[in-house]
N, CA, C and O atoms as CSV, one atom per row, in Angstrom:
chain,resi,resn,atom,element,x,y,z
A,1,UNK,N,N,22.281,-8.641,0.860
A,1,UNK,CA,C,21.274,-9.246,1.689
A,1,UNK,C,C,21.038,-10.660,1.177
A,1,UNK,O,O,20.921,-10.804,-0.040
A,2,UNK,N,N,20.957,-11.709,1.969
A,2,UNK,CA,C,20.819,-13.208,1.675
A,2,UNK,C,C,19.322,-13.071,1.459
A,2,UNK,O,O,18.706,-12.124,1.948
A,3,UNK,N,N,18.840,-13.839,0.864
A,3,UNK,CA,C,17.385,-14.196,0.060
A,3,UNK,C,C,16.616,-14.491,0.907
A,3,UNK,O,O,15.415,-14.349,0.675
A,4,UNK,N,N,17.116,-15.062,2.322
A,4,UNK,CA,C,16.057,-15.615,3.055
A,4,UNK,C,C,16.089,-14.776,4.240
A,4,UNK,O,O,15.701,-15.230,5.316
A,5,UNK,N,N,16.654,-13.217,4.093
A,5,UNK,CA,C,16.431,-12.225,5.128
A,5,UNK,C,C,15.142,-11.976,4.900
A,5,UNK,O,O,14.473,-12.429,3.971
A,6,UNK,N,N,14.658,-10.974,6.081
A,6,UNK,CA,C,13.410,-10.715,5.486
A,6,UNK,C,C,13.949,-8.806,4.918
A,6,UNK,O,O,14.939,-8.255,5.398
A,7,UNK,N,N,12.946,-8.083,3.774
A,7,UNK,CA,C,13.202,-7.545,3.376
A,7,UNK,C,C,12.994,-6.099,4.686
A,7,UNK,O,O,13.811,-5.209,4.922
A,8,UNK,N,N,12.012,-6.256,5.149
A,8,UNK,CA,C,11.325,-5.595,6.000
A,8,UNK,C,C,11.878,-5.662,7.824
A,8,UNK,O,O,11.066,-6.204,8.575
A,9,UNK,N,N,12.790,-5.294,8.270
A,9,UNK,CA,C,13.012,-5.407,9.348
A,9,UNK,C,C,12.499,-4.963,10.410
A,9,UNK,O,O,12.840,-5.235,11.561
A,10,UNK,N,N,11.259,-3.929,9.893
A,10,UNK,CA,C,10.413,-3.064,11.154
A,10,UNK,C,C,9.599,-4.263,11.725
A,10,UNK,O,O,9.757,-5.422,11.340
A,11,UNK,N,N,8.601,-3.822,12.801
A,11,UNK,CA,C,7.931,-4.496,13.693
A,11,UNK,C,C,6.787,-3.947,12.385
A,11,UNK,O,O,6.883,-2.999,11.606
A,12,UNK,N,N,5.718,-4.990,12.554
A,12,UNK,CA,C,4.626,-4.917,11.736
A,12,UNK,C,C,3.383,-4.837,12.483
A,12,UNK,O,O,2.327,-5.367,12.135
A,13,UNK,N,N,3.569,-4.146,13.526
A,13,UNK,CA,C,2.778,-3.407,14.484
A,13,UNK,C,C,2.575,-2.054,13.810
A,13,UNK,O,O,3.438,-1.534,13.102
A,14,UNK,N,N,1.289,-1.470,14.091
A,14,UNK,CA,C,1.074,0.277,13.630
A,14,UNK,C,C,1.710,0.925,14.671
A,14,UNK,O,O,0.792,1.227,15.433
A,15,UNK,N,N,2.767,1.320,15.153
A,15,UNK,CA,C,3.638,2.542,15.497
A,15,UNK,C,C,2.017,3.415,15.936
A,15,UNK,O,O,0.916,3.452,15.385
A,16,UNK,N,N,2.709,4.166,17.468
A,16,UNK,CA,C,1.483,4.652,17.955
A,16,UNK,C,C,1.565,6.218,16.981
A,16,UNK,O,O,0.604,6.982,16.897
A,17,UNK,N,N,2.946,6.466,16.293
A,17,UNK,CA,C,2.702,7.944,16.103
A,17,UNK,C,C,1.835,7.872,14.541
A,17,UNK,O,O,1.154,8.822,14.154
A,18,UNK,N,N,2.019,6.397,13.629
A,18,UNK,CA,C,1.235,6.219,12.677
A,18,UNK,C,C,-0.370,6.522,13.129
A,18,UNK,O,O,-1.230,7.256,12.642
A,19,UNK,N,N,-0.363,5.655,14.231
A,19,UNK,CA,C,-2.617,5.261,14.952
A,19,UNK,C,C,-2.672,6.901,14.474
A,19,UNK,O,O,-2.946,7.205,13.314
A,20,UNK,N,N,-2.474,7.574,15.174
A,20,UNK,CA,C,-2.991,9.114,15.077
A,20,UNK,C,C,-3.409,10.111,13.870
A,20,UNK,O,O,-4.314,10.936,13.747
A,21,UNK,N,N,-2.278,9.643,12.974
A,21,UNK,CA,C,-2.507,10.235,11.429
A,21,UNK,C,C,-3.133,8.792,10.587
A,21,UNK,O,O,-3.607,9.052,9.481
A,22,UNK,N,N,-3.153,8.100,10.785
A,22,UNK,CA,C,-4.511,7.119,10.307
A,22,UNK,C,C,-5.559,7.560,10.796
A,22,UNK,O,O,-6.009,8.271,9.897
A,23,UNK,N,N,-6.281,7.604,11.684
A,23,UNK,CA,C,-6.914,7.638,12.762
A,23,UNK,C,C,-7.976,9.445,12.130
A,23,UNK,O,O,-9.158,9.772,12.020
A,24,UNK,N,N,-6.977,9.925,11.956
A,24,UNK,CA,C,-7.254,11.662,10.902
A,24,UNK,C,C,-7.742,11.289,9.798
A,24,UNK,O,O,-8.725,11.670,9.163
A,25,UNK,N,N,-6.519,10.053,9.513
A,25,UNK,CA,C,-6.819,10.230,7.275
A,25,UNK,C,C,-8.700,9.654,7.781
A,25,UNK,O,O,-9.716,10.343,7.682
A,26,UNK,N,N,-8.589,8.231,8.294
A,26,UNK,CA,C,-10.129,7.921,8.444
A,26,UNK,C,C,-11.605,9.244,8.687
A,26,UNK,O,O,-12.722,9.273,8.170
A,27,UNK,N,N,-11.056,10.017,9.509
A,27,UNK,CA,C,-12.313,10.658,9.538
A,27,UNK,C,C,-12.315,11.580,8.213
A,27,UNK,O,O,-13.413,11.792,7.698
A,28,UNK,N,N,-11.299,12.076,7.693
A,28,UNK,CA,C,-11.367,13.325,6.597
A,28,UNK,C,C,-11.986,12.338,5.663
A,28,UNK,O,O,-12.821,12.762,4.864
A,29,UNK,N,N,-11.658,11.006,5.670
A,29,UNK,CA,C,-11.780,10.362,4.251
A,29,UNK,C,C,-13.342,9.495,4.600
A,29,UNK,O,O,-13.477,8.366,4.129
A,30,UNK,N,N,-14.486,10.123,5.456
A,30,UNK,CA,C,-15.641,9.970,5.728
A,30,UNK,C,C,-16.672,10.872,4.951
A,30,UNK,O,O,-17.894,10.864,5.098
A,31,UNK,N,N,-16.148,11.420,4.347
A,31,UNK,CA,C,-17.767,12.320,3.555
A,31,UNK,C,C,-17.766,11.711,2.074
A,31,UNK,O,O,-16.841,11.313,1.366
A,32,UNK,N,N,-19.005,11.778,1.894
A,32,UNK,CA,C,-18.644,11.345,0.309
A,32,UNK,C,C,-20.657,10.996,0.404
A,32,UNK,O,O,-21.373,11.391,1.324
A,33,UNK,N,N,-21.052,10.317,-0.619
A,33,UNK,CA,C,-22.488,9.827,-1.128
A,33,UNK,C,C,-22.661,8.592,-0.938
A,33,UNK,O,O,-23.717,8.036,-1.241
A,34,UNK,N,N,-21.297,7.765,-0.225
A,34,UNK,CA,C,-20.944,6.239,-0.026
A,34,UNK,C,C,-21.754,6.040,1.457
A,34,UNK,O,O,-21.596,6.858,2.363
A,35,UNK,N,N,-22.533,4.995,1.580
A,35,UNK,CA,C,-22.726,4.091,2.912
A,35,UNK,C,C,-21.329,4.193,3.876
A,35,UNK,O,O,-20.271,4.682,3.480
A,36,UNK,N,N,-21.488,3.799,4.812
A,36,UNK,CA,C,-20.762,3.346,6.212
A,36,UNK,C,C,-19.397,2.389,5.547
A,36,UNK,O,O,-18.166,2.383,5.520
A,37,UNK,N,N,-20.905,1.417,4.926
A,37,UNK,CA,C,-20.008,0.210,4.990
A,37,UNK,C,C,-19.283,0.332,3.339
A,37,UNK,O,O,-18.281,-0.203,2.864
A,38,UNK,N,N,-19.994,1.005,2.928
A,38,UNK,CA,C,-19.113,1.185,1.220
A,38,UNK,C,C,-18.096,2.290,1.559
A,38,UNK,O,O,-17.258,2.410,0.666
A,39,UNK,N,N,-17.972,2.924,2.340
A,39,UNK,CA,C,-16.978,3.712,3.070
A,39,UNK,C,C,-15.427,2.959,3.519
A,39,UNK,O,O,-14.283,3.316,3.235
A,40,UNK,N,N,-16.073,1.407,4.590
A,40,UNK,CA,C,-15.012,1.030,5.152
A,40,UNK,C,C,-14.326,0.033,4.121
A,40,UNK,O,O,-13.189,-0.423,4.245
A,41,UNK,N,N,-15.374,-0.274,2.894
A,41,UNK,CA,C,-14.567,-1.362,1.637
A,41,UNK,C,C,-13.937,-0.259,0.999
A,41,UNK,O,O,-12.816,-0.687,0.724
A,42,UNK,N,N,-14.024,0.984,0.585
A,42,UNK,CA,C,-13.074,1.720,0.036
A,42,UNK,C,C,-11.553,2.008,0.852
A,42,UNK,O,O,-10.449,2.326,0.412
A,43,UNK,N,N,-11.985,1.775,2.050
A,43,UNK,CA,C,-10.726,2.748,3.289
A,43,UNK,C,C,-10.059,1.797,3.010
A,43,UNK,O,O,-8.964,2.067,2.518
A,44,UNK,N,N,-10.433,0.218,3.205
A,44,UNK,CA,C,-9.551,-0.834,3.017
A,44,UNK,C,C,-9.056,-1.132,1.932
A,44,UNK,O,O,-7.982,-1.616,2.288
A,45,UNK,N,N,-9.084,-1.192,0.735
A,45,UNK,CA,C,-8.567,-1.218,-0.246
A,45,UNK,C,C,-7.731,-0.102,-0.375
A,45,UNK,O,O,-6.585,-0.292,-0.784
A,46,UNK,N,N,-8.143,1.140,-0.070
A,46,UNK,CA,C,-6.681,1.826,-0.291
A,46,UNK,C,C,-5.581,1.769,0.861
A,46,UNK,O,O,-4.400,2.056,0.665
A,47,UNK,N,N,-6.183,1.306,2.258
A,47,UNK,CA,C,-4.997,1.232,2.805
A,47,UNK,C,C,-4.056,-0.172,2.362
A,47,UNK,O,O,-2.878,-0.308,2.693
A,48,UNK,N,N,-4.705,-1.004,1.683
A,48,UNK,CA,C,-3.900,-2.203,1.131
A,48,UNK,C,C,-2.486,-1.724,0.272
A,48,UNK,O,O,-1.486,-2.389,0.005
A,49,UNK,N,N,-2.984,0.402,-0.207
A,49,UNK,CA,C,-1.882,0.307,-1.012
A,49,UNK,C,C,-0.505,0.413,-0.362
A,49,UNK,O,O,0.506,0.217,-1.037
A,50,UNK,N,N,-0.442,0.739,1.019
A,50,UNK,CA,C,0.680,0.519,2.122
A,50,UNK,C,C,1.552,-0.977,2.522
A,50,UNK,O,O,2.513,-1.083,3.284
A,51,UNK,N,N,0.877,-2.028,1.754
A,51,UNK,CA,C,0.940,-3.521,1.702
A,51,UNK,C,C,2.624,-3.326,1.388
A,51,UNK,O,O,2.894,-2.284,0.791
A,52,UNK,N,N,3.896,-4.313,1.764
A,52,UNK,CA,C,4.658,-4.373,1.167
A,52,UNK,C,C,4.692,-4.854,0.167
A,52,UNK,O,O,5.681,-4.365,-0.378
A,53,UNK,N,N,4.180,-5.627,-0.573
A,53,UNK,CA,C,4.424,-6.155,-1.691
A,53,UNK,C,C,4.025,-4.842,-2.869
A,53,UNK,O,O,4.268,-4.867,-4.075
A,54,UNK,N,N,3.596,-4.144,-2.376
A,54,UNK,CA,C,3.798,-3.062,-3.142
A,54,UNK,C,C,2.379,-2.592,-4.536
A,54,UNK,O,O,2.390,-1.712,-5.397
A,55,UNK,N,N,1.440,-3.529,-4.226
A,55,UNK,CA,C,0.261,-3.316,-4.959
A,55,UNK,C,C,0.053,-1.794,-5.852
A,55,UNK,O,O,0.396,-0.827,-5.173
A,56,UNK,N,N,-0.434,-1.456,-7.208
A,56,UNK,CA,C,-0.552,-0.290,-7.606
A,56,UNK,C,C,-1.589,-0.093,-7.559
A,56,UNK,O,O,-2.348,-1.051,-7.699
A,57,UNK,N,N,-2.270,1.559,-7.287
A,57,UNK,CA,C,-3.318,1.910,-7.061
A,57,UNK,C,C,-4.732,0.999,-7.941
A,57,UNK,O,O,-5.682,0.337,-7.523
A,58,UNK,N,N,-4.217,1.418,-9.413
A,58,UNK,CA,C,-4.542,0.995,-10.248
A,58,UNK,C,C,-5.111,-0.735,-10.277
A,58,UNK,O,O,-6.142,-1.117,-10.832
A,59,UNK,N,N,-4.329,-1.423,-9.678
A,59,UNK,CA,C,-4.880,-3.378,-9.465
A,59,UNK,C,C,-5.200,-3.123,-8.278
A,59,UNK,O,O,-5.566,-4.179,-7.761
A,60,UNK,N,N,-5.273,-2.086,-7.398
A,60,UNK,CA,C,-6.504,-2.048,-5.899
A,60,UNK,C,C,-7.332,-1.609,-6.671
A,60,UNK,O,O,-8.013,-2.616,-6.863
A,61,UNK,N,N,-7.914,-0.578,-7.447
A,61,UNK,CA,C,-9.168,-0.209,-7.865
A,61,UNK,C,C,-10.056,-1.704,-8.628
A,61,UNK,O,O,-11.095,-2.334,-8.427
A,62,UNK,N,N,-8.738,-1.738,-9.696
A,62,UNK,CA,C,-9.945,-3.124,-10.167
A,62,UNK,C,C,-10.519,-4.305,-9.452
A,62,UNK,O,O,-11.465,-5.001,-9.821
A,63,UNK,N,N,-9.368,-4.486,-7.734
A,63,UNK,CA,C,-10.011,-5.757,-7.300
A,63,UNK,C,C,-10.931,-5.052,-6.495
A,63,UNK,O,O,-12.057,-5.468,-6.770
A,64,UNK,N,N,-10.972,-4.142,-5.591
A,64,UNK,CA,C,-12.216,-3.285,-5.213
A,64,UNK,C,C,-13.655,-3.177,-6.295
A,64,UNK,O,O,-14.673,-2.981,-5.630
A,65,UNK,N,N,-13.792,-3.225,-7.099
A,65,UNK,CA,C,-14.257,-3.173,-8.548
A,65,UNK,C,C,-14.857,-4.733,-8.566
A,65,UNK,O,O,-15.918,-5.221,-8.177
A,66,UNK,N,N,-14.075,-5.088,-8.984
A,66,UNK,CA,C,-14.534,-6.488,-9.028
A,66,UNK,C,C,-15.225,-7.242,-8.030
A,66,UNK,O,O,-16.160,-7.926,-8.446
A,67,UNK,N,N,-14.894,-7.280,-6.404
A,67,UNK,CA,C,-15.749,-7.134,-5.398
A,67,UNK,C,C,-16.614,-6.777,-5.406
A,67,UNK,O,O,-17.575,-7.524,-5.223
A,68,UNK,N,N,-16.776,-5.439,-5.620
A,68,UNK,CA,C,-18.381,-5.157,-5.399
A,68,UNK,C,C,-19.663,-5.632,-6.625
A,68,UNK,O,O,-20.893,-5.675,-6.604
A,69,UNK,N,N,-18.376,-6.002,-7.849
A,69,UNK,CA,C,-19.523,-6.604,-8.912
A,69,UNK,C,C,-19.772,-8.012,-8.283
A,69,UNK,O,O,-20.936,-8.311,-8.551
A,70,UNK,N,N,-19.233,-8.903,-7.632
A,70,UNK,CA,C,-18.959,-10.204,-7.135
A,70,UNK,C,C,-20.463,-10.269,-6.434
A,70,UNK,O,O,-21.563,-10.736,-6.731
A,71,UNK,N,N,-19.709,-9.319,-5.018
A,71,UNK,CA,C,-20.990,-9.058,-3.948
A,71,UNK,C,C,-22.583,-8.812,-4.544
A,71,UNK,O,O,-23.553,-9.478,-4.183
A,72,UNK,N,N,-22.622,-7.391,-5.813
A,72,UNK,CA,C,-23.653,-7.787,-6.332
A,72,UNK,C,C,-24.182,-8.574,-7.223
A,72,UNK,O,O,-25.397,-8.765,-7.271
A,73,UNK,N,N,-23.640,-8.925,-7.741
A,73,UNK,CA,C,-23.913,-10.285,-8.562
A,73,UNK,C,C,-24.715,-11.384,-7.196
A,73,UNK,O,O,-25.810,-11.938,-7.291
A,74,UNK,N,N,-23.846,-11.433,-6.115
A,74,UNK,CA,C,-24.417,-12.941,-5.185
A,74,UNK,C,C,-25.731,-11.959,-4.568
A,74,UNK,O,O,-26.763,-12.611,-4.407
A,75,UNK,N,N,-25.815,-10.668,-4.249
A,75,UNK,CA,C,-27.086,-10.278,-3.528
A,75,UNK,C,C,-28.174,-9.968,-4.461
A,75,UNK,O,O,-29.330,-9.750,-4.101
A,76,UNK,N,N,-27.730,-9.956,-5.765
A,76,UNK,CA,C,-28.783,-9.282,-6.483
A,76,UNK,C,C,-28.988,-7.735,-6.375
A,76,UNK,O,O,-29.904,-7.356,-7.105
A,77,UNK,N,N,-28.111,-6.294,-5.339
A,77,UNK,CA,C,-28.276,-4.835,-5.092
A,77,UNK,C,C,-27.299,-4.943,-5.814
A,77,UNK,O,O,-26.364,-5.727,-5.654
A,78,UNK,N,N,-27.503,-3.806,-7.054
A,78,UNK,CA,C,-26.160,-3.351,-7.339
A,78,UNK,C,C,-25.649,-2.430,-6.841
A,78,UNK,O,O,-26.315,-1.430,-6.572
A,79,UNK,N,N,-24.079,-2.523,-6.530
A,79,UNK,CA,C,-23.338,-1.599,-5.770
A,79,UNK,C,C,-22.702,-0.873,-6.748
A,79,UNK,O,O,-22.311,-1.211,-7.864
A,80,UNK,N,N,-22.637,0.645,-5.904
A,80,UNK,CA,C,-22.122,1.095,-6.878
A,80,UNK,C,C,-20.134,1.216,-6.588
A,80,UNK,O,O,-19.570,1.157,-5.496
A,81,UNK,N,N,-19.480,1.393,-7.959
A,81,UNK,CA,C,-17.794,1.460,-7.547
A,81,UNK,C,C,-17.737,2.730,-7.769
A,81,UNK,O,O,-18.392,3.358,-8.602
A,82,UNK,N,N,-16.639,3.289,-6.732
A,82,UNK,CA,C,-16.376,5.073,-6.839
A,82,UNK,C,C,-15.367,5.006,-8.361
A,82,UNK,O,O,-14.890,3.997,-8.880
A,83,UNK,N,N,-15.281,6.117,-8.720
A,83,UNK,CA,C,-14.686,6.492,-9.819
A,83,UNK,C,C,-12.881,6.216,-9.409
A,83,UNK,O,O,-12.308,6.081,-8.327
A,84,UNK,N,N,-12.380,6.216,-10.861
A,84,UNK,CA,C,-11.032,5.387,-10.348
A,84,UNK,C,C,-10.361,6.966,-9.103
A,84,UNK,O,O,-9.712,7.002,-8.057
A,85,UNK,N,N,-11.082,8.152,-10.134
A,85,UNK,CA,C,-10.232,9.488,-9.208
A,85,UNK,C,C,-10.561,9.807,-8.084
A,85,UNK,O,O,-9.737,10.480,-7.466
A,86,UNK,N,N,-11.720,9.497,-7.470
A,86,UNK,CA,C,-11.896,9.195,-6.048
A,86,UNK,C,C,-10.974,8.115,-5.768
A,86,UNK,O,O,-10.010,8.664,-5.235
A,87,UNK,N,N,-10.785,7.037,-5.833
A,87,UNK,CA,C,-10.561,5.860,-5.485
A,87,UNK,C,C,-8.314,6.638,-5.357
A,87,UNK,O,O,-7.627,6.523,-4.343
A,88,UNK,N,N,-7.958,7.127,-6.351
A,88,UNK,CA,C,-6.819,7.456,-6.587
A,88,UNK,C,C,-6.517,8.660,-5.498
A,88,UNK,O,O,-5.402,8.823,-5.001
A,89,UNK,N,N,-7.574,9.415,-5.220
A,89,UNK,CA,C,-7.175,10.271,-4.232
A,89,UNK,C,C,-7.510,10.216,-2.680
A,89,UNK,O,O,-7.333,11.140,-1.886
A,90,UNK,N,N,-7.969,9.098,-2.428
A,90,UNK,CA,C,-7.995,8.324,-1.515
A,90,UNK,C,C,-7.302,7.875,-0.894
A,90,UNK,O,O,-7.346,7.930,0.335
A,91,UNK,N,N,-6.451,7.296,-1.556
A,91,UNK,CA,C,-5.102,6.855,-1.675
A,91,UNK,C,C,-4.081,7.409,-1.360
A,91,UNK,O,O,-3.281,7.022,-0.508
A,92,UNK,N,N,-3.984,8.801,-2.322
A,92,UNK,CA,C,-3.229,9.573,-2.339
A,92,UNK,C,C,-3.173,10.513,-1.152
A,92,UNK,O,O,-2.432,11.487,-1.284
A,93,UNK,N,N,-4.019,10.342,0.297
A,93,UNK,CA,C,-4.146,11.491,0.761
A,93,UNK,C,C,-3.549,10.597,2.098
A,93,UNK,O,O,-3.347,11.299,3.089
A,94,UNK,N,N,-3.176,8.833,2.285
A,94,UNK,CA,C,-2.380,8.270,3.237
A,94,UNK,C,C,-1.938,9.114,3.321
A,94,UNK,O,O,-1.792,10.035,2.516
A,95,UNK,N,N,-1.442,8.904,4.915
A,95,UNK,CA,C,-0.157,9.609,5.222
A,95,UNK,C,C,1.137,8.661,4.501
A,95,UNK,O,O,1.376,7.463,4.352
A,96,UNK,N,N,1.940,10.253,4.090
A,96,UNK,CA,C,3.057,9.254,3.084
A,96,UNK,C,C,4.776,8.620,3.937
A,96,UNK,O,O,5.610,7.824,3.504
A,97,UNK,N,N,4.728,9.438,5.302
A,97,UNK,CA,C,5.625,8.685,5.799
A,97,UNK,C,C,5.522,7.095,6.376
A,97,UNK,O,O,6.439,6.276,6.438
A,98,UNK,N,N,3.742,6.880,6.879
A,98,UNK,CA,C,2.966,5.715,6.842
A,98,UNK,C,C,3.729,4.528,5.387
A,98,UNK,O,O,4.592,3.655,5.301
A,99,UNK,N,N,2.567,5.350,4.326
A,99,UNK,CA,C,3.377,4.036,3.145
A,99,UNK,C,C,4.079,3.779,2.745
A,99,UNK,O,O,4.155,2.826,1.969
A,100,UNK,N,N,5.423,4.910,3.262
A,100,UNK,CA,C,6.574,4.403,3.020
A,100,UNK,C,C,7.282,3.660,3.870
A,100,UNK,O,O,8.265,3.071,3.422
A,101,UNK,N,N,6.828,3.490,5.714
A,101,UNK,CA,C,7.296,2.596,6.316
A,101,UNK,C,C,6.928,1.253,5.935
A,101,UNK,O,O,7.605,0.240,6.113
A,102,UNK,N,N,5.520,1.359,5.265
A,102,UNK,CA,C,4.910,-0.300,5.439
A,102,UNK,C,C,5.310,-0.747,4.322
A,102,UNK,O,O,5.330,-1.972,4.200
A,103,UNK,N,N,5.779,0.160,3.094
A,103,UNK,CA,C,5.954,-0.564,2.000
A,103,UNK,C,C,7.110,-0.421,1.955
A,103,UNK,O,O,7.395,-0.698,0.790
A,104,UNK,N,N,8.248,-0.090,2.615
A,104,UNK,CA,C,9.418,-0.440,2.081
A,104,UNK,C,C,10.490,-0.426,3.299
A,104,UNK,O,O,11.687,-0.459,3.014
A,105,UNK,N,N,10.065,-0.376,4.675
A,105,UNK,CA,C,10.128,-0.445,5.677
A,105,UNK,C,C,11.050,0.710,6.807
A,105,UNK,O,O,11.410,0.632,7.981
A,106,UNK,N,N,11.177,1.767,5.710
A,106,UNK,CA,C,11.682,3.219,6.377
A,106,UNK,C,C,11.405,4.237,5.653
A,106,UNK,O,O,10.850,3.971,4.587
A,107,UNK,N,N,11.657,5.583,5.929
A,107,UNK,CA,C,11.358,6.170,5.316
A,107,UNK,C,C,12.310,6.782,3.969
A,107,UNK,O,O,13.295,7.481,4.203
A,108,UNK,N,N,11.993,6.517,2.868
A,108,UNK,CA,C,12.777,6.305,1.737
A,108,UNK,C,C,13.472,7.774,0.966
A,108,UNK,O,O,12.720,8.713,1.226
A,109,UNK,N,N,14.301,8.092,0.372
A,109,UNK,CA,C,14.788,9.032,-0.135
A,109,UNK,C,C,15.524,8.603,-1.201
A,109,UNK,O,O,15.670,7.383,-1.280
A,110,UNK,N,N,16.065,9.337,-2.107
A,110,UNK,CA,C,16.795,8.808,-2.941
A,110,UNK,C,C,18.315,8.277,-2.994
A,110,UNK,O,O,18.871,7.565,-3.830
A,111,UNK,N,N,18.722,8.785,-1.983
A,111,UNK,CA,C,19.698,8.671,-1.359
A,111,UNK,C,C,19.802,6.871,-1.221
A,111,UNK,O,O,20.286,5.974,-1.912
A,112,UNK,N,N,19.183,6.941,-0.143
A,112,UNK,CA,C,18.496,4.874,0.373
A,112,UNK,C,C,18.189,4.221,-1.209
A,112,UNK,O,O,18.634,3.100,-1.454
A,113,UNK,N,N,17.346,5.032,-2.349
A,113,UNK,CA,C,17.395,4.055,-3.017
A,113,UNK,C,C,18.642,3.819,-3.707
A,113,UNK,O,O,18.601,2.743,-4.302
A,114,UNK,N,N,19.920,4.536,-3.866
A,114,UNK,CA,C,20.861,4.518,-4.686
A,114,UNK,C,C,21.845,3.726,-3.497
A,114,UNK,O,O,22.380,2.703,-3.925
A,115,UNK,N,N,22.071,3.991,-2.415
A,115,UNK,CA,C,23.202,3.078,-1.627
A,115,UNK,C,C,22.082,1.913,-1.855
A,115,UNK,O,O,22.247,1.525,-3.012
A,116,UNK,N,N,21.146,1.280,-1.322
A,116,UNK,CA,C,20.545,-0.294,-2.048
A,116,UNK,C,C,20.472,-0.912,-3.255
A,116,UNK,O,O,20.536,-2.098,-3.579
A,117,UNK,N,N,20.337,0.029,-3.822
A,117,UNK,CA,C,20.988,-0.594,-5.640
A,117,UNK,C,C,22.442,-0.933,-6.060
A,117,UNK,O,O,22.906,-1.650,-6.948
A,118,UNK,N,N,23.137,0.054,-4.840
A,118,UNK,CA,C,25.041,-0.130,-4.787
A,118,UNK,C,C,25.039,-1.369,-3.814
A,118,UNK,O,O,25.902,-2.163,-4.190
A,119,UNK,N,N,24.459,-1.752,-2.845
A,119,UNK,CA,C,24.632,-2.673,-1.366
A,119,UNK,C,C,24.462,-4.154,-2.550
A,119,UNK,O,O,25.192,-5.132,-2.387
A,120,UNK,N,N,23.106,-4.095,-4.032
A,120,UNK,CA,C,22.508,-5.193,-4.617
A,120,UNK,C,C,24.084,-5.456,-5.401
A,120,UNK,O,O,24.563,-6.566,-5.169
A,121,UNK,N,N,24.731,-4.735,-6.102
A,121,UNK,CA,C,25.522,-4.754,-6.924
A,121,UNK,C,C,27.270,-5.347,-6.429
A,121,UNK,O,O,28.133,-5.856,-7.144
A,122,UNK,N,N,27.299,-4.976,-4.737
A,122,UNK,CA,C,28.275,-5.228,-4.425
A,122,UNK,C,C,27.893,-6.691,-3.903
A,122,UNK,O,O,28.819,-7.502,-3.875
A,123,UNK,N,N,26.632,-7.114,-3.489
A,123,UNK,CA,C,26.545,-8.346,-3.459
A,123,UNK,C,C,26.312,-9.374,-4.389
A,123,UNK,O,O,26.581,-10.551,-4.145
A,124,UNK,N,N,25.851,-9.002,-5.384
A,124,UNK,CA,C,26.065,-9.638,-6.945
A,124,UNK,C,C,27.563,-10.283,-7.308
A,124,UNK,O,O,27.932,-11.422,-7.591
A,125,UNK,N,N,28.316,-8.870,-7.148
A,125,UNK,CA,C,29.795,-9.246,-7.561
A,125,UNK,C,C,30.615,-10.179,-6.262
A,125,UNK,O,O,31.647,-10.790,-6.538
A,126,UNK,N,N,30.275,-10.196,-5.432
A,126,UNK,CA,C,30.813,-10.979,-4.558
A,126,UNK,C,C,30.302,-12.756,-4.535
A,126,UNK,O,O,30.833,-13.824,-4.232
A,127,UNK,N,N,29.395,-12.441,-4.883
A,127,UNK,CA,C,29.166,-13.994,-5.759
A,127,UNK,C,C,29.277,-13.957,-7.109
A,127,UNK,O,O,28.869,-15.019,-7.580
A,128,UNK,N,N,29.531,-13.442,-7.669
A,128,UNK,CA,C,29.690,-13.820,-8.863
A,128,UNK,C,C,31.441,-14.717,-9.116
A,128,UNK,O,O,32.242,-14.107,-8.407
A,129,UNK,N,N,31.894,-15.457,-9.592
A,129,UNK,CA,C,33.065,-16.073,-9.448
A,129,UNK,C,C,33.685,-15.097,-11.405
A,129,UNK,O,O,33.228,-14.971,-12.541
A,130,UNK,N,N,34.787,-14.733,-10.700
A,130,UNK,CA,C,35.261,-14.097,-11.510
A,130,UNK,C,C,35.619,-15.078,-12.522
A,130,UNK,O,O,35.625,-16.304,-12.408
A,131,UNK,N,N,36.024,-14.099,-13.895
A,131,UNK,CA,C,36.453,-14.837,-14.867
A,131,UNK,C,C,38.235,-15.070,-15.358
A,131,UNK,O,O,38.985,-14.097,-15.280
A,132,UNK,N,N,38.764,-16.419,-15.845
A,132,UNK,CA,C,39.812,-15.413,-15.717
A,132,UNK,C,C,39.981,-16.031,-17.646
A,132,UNK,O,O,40.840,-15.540,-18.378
């Protein structure tokens, strides 16, 4: 693959059969001791973990974290941050054919990752100028 492909060839539209199982994860992932709106800053941060660039749960919790110390710090309410294992199973309960389209733009197996590590290697050696 040339450098200036893009890595991601899907449409970066939500797929209507994704809306539906989003659309689920959102309501299951509605109960909790959280506000509305401390509800929809959690939903969003973990759906960020579907981002291609590939964010770990772990640096979404702390910038979620850090936000809400930000926010209270400028309002003066302190907010409270869910625990990292809420925050991790939150996450964890995306739909996983979802984060694997958005983060890596199909649905992945090991298979796909071993022919793309062979596809990186045969294009390596084809630029590479042999030695003699």
């Amino acid at each position: 693959m040339l450098q200036n492909e893009h890595v991601r060839p899907h449409s970066e539209k939500i797929q209507p059969d994704y809306q539906n199982r989003l659309r689920d994860w959102l309501q299951a992932s509605s109960k909790g001791r959280f506000s509305e709106d401390e509800l929809k800053l959690h939903r969003s941060a973990a759906l960020a973990y579907a981002d291609p660039r590939r964010p770990s749960i772990r640096s979404l919790y702390q910038m979620l974290c850090a936000m809400l110390d930000h926010d209270g710090n400028l309002t003066g309410i302190a907010l409270n941050c869910p625990s990292y294992e809420y925050f991790r199973r939150l996450v964890l309960t995306l739909p996983a054919d979802y984060v694997d389209h958005m983060r890596y733009g199909r649905g992945i197996g090991l298979w796909d990752i071993v022919h793309d590590a062979g596809q990186i290697i045969d294009d390596i050696a084809t630029l590479t100028p042999t030695r003699s």
